[in-house]
C-alpha positions in Angstrom: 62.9 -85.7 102.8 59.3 -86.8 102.6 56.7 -85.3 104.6 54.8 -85.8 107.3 52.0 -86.5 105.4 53.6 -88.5 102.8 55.2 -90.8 105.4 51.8 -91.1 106.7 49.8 -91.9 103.8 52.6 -94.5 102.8 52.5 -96.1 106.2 48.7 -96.6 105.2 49.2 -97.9 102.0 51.6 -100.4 103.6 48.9 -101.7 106.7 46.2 -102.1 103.4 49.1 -103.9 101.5 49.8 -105.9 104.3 45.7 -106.9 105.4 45.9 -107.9 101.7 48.5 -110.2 101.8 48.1 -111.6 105.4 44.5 -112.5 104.0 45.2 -113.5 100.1 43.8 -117.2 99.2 47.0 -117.5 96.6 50.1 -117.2 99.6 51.3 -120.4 98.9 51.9 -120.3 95.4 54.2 -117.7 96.1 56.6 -120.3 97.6 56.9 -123.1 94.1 59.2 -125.1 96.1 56.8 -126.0 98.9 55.8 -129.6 98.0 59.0 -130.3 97.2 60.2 -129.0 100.4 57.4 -130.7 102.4 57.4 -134.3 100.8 61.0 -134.7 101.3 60.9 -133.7 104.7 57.9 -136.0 105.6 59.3 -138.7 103.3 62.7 -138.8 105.2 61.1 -138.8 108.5 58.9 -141.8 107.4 61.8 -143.7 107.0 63.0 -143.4 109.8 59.9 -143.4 111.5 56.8 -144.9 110.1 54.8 -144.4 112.8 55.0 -140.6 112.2 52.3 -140.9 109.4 49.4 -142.1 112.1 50.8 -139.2 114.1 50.4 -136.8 111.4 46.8 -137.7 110.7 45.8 -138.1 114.0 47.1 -134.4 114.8 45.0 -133.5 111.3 41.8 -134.6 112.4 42.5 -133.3 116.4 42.9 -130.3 114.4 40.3 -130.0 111.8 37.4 -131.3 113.6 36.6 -128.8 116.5 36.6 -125.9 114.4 38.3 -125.9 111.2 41.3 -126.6 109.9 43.5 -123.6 111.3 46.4 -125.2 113.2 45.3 -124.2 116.2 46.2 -127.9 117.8 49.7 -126.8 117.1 49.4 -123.8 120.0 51.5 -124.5 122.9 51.2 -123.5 126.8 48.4 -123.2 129.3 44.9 -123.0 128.0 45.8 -124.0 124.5 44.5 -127.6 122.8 47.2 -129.3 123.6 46.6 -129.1 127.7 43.0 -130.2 126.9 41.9 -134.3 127.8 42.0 -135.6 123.8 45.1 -133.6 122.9 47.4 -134.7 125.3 49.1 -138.2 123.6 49.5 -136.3 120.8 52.5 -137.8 119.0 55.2 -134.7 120.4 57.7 -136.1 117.0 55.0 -135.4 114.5 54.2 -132.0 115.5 58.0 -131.3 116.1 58.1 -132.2 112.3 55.7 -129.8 111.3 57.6 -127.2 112.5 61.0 -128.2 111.3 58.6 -128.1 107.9 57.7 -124.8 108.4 61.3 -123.2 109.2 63.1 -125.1 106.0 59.8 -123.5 104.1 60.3 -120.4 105.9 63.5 -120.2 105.1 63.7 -121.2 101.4 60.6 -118.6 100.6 60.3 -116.2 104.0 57.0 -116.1 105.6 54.5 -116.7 103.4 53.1 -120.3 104.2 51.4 -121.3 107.3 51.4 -123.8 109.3 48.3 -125.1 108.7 48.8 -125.3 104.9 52.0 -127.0 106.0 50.3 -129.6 108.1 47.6 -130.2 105.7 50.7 -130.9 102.5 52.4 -133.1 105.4 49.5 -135.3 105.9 48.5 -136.1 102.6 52.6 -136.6 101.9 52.5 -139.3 104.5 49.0 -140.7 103.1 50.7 -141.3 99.9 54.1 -142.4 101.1 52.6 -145.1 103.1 50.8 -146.0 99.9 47.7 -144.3 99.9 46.0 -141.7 97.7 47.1 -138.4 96.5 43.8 -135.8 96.8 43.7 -132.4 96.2 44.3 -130.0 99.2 43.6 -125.8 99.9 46.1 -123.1 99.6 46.0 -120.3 101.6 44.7 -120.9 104.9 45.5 -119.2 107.8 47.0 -120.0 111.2 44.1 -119.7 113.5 44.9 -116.8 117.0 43.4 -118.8 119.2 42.6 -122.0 120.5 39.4 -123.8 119.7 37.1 -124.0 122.6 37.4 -126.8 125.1 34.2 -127.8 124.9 34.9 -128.6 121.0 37.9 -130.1 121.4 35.5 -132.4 124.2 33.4 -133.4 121.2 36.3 -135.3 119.4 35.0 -138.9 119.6 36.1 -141.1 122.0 37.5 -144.7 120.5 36.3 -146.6 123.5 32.7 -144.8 124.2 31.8 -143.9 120.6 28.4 -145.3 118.6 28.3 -144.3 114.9 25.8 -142.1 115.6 28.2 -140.6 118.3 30.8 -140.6 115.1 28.3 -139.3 112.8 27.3 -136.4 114.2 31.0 -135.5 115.0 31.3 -135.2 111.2 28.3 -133.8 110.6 28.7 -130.9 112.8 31.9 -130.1 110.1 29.6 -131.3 107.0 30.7 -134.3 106.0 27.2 -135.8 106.6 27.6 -138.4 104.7 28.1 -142.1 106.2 30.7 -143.0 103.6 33.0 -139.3 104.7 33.0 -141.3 108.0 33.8 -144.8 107.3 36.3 -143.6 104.7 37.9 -141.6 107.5 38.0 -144.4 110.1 40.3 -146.4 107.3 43.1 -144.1 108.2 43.4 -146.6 111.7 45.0 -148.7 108.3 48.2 -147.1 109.5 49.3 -146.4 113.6 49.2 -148.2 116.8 47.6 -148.0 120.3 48.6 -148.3 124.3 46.5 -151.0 126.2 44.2 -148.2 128.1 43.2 -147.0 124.6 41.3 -150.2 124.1 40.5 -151.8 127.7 36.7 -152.0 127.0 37.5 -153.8 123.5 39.5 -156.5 125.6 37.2 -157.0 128.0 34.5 -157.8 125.4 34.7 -161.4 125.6 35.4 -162.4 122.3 38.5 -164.2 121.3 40.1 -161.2 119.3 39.4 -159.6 122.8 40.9 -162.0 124.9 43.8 -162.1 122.8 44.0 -158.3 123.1 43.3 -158.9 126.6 46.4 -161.1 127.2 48.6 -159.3 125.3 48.3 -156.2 127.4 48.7 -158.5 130.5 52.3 -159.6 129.4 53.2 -156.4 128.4 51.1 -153.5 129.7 53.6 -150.9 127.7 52.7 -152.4 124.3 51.6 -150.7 121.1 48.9 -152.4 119.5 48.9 -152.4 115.8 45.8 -150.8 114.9 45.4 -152.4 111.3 46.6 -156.2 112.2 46.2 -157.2 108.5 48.8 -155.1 107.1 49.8 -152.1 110.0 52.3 -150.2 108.2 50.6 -149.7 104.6 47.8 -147.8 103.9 45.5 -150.2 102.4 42.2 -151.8 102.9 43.5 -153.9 104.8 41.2 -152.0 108.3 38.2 -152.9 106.9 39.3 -156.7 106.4 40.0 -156.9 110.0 36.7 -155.2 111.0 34.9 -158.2 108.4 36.6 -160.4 110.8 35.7 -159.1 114.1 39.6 -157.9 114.3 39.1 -154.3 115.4 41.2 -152.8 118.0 39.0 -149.7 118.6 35.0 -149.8 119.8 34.5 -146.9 118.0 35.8 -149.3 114.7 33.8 -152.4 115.7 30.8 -150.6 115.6 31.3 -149.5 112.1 31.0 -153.4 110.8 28.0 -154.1 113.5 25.8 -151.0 112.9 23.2 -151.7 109.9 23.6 -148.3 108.4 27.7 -148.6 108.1 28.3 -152.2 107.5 27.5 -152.3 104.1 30.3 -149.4 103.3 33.1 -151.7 105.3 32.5 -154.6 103.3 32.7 -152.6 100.2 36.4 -151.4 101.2 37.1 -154.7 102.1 35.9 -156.0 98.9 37.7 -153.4 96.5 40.8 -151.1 97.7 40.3 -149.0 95.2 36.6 -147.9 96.5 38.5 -147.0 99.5 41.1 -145.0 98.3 38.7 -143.3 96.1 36.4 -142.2 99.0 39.1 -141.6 101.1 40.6 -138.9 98.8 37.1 -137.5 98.5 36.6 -137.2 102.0 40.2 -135.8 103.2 39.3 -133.0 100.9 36.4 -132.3 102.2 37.7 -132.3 105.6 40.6 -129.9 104.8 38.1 -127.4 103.6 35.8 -127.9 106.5 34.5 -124.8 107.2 36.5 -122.5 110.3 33.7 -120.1 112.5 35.1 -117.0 111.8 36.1 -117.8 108.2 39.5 -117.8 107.0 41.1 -114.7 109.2 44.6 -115.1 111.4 48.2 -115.0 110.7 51.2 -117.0 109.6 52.7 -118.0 112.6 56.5 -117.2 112.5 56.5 -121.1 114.9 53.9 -123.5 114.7 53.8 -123.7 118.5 53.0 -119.4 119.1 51.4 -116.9 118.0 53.2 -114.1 116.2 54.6 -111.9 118.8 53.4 -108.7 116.7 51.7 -108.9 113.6 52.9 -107.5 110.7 49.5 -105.3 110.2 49.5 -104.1 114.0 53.3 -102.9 113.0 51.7 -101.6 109.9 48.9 -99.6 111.6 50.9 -98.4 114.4 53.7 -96.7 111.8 50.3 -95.0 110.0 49.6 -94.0 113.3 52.5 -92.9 115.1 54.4 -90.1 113.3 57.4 -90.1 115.3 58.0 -93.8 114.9 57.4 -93.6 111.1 60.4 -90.8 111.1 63.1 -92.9 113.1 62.3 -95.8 111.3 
């Protein structure tokens, strides 16, 4: 039998082992069926669903804006992002499917991908199967403990108060400080829809695409406006030709073809879907590594919806700590 001070030095060896792995940059290349995993799972519930893939990048950019992209949208309960003002018509199918995600990956390679990888994979899955651009994506983040603060999760822009310089710094404050990261982001409105109190001020604007907005909210006050009205279930370019012709849906995407300093980037996406998807994919990976507060420190959630219940390195320092434990183990 191994002593007390054997047992002991092995329970430390495990808690380092275990800090080491919990906080390794390489934890999902341990899992080699992951994309596989993940783009079937997104691409089935696509076609069933379409309207899952504006879900999924609207729950992205909730998530990654405030302070990172840490999954930390995905907390449940009181006090967490979800309860906050901006959270709370978050598509409840799309983060359900992130967490069916997680337990088939879970499940095929045990716990060593988060959730936040997972959501990040899932996006760009339902980027491309809606026909957008592939782009590369991080490995090895982890799922944030906490919440982001409220008054972060406050800052996400508004799509009916927002000016681009409202939008700009909201991107900035992340890094993407360039005007093109923000355009190039706005194009994901190519895919999704909106309820009539989303876009009130736009219909009340006076113009005749906002009249027609206007009256089609009055027939039916339950309808879901197509956000692209060009093409609304492909990811094309076809956003920006609606913005050329005064056909936005949002404000916040009207003033991207009326401000001096943005127009000029619409019209080139309008002009050439290829200079969209090209900035697109350069900008989604720049927003998936946006950099997180603390740095890349957490856990991989055993649900996308909790945190761990006990962490494999509190179990880990507790057995190096507690003799009698480490025996009846």
């Amino acid at each position: 039998m191994a002593s007390r001070s054997s047992r002991a030095a092995g329970a430390r060896v495990l808690a380092f082992l275990t800090v080491s792995v919990l906080l390794s940059p390489t934890l999902s290349q341990t899992c080699p069926q992951l994309d596989s995993i993940v783009t079937s799972a997104v691409q089935t519930a696509l076609r069933q669903e379409i309207a899952l893939a504006a879900g999924l990048l609207r729950i992205f950019f909730h998530d990654c804006l405030p302070n990172g992209c840490d999954a930390s949208v995905y907390l449940k309960g009181s006090g967490t992002e979800q309860s906050m003002g901006p959270n709370r018509t978050l598509q409840p199918r799309a983060l359900q499917l992130i967490e069916d995600i997680r337990a088939k990956v879970h499940a095929a390679c045990g716990p060593t991908v988060s959730c936040a990888d997972i959501s990040t994979l899932a996006t760009r899955a339902a980027v491309v199967f809606s026909g957008g651009p592939t782009y590369a994506v991080p490995r090895g983040v982890l799922d944030s403990l906490t919440p982001a603060p409220q008054n972060a999760v406050n800052g996400l822009p508004a799509p009916s108060t927002s000016s681009v310089s409202t939008l700009a710094k909201a991107f900035s404050d992340i890094g993407l400080r360039d005007l093109a990261d923000l355009v190039a982001l706005s194009g994901a409105h190519t895919v999704g829809r909106a309820a009539c109190g989303f876009f009130s001020d736009r219909a009340a604007n006076g113009d005749a695409f906002g009249n027609r907005l206007a009256a089609n909210c009055t027939r039916n006050p339950n309808l879901r406006q197509n956000l692209d009205v060009v093409t609304p279930d492909l990811f094309d370019n076809g956003y920006y030709r609606a913005l050329v012709a005064s056909q936005g849906v949002f404000t916040s995407d009207m003033v991207l073809i009326r401000d001096a300093s943005t127009a000029p980037i619409v019209r080139q996406f309008a002009n050439s879907k290829d200079a969209f998807f090209t900035q697109f994919a350069k900008s989604m990976a720049k927003l998936a590594t946006a950099p997180r507060p603390g740095g890349n420190v957490g856990e991989i959630r055993r649900s996308c919806f909790s945190r761990n219940a006990r962490s494999a390195i509190e179990t880990a320092v507790d057995v190096a700590g507690d003799e009698g434990f480490s025996a009846s183990a």
